[in-house]
Backbone as numpy.savetxt, mean C-alpha at the origin, in Angstrom:
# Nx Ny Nz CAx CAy CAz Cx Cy Cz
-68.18 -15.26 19.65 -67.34 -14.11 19.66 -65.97 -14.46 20.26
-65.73 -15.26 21.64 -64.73 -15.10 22.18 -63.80 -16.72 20.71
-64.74 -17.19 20.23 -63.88 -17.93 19.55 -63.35 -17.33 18.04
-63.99 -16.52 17.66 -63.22 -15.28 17.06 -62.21 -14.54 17.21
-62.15 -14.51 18.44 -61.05 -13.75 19.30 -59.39 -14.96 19.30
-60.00 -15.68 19.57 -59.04 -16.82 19.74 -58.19 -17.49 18.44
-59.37 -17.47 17.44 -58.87 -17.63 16.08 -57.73 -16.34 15.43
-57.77 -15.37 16.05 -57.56 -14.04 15.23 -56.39 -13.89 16.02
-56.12 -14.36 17.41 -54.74 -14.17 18.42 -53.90 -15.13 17.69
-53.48 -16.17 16.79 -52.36 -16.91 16.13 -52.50 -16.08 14.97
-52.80 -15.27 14.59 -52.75 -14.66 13.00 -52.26 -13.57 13.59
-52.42 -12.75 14.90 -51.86 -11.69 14.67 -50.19 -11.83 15.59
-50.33 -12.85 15.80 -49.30 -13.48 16.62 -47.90 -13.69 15.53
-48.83 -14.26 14.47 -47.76 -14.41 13.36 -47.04 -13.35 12.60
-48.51 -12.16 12.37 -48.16 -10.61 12.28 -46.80 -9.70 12.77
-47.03 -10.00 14.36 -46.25 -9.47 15.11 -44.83 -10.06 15.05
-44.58 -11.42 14.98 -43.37 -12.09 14.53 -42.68 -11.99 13.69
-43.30 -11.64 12.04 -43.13 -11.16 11.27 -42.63 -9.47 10.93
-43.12 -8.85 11.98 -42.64 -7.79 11.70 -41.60 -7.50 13.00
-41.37 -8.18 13.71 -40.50 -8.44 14.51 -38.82 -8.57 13.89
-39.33 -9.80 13.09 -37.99 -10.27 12.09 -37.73 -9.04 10.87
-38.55 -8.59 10.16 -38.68 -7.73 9.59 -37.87 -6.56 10.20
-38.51 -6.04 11.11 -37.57 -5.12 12.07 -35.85 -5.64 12.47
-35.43 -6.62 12.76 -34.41 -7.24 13.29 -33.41 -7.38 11.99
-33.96 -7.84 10.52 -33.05 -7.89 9.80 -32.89 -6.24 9.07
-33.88 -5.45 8.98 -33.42 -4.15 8.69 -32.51 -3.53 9.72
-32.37 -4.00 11.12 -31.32 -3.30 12.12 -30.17 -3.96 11.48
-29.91 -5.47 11.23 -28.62 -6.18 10.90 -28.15 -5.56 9.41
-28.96 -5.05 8.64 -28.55 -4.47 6.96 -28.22 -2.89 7.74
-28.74 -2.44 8.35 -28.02 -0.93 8.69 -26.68 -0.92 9.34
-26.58 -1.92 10.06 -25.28 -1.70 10.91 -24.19 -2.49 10.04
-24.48 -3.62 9.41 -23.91 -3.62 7.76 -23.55 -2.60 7.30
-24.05 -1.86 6.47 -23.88 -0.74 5.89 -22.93 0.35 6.31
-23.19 0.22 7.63 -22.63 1.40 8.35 -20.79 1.13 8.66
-20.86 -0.18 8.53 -19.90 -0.90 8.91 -18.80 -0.72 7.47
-19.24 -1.16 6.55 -19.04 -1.07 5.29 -18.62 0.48 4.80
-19.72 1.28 5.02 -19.20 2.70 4.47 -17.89 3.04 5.54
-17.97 2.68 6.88 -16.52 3.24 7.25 -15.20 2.93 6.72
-15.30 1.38 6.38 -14.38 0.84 5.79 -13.90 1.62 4.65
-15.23 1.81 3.35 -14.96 2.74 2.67 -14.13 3.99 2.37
-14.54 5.05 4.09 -14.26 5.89 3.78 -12.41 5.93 4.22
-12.22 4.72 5.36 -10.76 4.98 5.70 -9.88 3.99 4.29
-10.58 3.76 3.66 -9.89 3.21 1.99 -9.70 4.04 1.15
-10.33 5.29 1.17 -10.46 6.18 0.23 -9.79 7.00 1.01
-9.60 7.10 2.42 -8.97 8.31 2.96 -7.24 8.19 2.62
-6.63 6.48 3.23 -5.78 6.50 2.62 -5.59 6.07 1.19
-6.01 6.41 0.31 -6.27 6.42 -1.13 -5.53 7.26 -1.13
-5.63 8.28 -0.80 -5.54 10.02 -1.19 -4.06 10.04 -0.53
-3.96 9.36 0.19 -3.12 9.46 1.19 -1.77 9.06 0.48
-2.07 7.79 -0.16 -0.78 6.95 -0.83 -0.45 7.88 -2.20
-1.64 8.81 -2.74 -1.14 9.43 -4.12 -0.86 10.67 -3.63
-1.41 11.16 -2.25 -0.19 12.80 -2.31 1.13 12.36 -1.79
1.49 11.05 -1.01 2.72 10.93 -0.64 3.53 10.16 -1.47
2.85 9.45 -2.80 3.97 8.58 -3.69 4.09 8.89 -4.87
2.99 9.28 -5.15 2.76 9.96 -6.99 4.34 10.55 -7.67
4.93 11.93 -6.93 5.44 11.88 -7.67 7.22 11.26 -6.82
7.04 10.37 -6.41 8.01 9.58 -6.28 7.92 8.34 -7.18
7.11 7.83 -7.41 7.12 6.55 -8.20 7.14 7.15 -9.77
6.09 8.24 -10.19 5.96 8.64 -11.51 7.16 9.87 -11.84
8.01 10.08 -10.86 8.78 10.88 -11.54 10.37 10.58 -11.05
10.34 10.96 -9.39 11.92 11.11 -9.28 12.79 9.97 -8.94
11.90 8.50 -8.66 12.79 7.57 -8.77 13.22 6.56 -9.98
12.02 7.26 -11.04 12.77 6.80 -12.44 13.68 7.74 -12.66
13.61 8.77 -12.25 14.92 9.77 -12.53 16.07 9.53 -12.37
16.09 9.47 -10.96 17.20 8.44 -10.07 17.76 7.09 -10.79
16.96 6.47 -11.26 17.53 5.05 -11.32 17.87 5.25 -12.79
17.52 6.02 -14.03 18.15 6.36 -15.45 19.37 6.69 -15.09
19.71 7.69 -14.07 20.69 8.74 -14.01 21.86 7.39 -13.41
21.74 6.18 -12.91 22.66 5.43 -12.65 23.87 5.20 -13.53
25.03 4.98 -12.58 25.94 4.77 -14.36 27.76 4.38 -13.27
28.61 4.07 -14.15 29.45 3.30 -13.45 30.41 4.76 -13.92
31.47 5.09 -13.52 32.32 6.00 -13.56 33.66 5.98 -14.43
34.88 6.49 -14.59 36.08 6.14 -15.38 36.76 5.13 -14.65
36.39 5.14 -13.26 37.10 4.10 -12.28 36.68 2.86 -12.16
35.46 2.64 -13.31 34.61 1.50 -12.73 34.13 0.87 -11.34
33.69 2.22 -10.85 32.96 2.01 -9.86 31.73 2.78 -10.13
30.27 2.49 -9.41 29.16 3.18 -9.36 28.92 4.81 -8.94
29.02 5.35 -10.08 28.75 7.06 -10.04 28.06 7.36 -8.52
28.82 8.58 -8.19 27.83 9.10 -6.96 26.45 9.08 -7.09
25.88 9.05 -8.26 24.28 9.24 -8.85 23.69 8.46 -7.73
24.15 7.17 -7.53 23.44 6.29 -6.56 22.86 6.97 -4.89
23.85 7.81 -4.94 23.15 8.60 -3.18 22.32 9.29 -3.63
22.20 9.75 -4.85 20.85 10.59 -4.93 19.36 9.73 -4.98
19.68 8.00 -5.48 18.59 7.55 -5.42 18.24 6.67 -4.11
19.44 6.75 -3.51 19.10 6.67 -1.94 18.73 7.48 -1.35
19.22 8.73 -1.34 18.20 9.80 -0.21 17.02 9.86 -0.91
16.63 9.92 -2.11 15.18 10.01 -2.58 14.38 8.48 -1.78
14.81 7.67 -2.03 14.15 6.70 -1.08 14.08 6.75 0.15
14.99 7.17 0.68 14.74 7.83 1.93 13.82 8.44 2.22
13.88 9.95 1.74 12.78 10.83 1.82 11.06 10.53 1.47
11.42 9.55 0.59 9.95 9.03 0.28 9.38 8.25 1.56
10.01 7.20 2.19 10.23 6.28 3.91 9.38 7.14 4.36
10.56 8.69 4.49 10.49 9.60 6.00 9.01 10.49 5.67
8.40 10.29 4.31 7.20 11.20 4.01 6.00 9.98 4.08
6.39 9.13 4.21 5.55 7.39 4.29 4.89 7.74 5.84
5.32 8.27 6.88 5.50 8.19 8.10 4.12 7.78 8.50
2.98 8.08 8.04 1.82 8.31 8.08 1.11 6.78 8.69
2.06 6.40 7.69 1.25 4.92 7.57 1.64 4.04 8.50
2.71 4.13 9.02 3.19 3.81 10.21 2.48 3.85 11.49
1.72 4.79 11.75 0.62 4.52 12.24 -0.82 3.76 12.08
-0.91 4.03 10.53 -2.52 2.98 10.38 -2.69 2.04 9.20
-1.21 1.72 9.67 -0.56 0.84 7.85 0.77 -0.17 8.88
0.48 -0.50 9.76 2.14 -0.47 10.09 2.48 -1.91 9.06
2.14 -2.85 8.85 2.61 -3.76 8.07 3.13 -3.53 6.77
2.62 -2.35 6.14 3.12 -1.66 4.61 3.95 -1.24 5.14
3.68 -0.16 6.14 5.20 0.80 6.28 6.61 -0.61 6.80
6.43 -1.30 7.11 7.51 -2.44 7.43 7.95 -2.94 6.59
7.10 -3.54 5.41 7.16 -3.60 4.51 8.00 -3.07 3.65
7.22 -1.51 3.58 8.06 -0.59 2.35 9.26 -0.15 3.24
9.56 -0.13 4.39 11.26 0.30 5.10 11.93 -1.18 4.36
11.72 -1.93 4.68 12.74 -3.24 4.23 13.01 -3.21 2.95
12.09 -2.77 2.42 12.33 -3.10 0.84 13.30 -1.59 0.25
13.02 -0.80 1.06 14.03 0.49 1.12 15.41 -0.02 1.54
15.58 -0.50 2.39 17.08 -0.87 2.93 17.41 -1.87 2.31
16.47 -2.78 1.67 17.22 -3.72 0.34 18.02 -3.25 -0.67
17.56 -2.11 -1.10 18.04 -1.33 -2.07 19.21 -0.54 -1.27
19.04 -0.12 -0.47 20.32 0.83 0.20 21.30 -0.17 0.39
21.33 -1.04 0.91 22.17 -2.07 0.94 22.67 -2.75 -0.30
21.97 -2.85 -1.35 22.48 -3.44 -2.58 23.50 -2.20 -3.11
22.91 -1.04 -2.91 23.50 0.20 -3.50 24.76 0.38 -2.87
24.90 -0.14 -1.79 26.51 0.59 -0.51 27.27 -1.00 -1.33
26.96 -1.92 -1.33 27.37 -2.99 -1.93 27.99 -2.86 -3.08
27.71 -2.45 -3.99 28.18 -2.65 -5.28 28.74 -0.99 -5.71
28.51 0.19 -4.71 29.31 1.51 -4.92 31.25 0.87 -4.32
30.87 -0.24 -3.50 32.46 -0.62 -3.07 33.23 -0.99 -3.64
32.29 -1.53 -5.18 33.02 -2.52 -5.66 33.71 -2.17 -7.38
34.77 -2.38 -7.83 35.11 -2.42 -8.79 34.92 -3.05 -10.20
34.47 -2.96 -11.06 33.42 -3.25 -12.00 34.06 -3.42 -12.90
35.07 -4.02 -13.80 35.74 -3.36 -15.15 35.33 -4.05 -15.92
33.99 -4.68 -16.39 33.76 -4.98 -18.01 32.27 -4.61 -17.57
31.91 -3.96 -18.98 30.39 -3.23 -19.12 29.15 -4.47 -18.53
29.40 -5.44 -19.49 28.78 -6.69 -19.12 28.20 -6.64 -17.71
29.19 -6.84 -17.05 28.88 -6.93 -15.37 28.37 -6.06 -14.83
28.38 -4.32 -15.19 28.24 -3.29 -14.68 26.92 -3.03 -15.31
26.44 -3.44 -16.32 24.88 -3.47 -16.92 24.04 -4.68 -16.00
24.79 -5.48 -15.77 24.22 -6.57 -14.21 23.78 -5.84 -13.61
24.60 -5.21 -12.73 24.31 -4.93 -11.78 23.59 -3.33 -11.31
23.47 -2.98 -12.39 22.65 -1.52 -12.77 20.54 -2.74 -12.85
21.25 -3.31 -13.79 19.40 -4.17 -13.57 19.63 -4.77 -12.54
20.07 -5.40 -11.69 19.62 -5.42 -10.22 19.14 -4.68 -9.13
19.84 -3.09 -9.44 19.23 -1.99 -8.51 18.12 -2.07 -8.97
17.86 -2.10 -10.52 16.61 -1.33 -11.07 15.35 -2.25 -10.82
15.78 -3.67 -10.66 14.98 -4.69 -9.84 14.69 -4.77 -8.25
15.30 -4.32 -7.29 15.42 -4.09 -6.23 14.63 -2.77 -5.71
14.65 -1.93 -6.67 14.08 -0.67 -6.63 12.27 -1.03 -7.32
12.37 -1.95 -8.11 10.75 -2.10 -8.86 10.22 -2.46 -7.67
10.89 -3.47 -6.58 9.73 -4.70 -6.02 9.62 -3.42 -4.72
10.26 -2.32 -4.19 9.97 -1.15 -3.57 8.52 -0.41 -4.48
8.48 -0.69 -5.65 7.10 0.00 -6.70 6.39 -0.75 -6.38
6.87 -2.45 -6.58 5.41 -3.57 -6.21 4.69 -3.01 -5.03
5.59 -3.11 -4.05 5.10 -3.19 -2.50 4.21 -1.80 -2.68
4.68 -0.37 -3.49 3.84 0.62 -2.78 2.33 0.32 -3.80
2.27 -0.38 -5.00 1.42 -0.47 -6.14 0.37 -1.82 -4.93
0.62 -2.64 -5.03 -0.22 -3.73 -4.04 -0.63 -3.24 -2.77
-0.09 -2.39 -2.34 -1.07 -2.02 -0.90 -2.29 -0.95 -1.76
-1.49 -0.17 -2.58 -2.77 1.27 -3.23 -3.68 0.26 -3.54
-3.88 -0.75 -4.05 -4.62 -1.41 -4.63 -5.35 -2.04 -3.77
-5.63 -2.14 -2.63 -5.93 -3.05 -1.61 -7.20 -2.67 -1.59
């Protein structure tokens, strides 16, 4: 009997080990999980976040802005251009959000804002007189202004 006993203590020994590990890797897959769905949900939170604050800045008023560009009788850059600077602006100052739990985008998307404001104060100074040049430099805003679309399109995407 007692060598029955003795035989049956490494089998249940192994039992217990087994469900030991058993137990230990279902704790490591839950806190996984758990780990994972938060991630989730602050991805999806600012999800929502980047399309109520950019949607209709990217899909509407800064292609608006940047069509409406145009050089004047003086050959200089139409006032049109402050309108697609304060719209970039306002888009920044409605960004604010992220500045708190984004700060590398929001740094990001400010620089790439003042690239453009700066290209824009640049070339409103300047005198332009053959179309040639003034179609230049209309696709340079409109390039300067896309890689402001890259930057907000590559973080949504993240």
């Amino acid at each position: 009997m007692e060598t029955q006993m003795i035989n049956q203590t490494p089998v249940a020994d192994k039992i217990a080990m087994a469900a030991l590990i058993v137990s230990v890797l279902s704790l490591v897959i839950s806190v996984i999980g758990v780990l994972i769905q938060k991630k989730l949900n602050r991805v999806n939170l600012e999800a929502k976040y980047f399309e109520v604050v950019f949607n209709t800045y990217i899909l509407e008023k800064i292609p608006e802005k940047v069509a409406a560009l145009k050089f004047d009788s003086r050959h200089k850059l139409d006032k049109s251009y402050k309108e697609l600077n304060d719209t970039l602006m306002e888009m920044v100052r409605k960004a604010r959000y992220f500045s708190f739990v984004n700060q590398k985008f929001y740094k990001e998307l400010s620089e790439k804002t003042m690239e453009v404001d700066e290209l824009l104060v640049s070339i409103s100074g300047k005198t332009i007189l053959q179309v040639k040049e003034q179609n230049q430099k209309i696709i340079e805003i409109e390039d300067a202004v896309s890689k402001v679309i890259v930057c907000i399109n590559k973080n949504y995407c993240q």
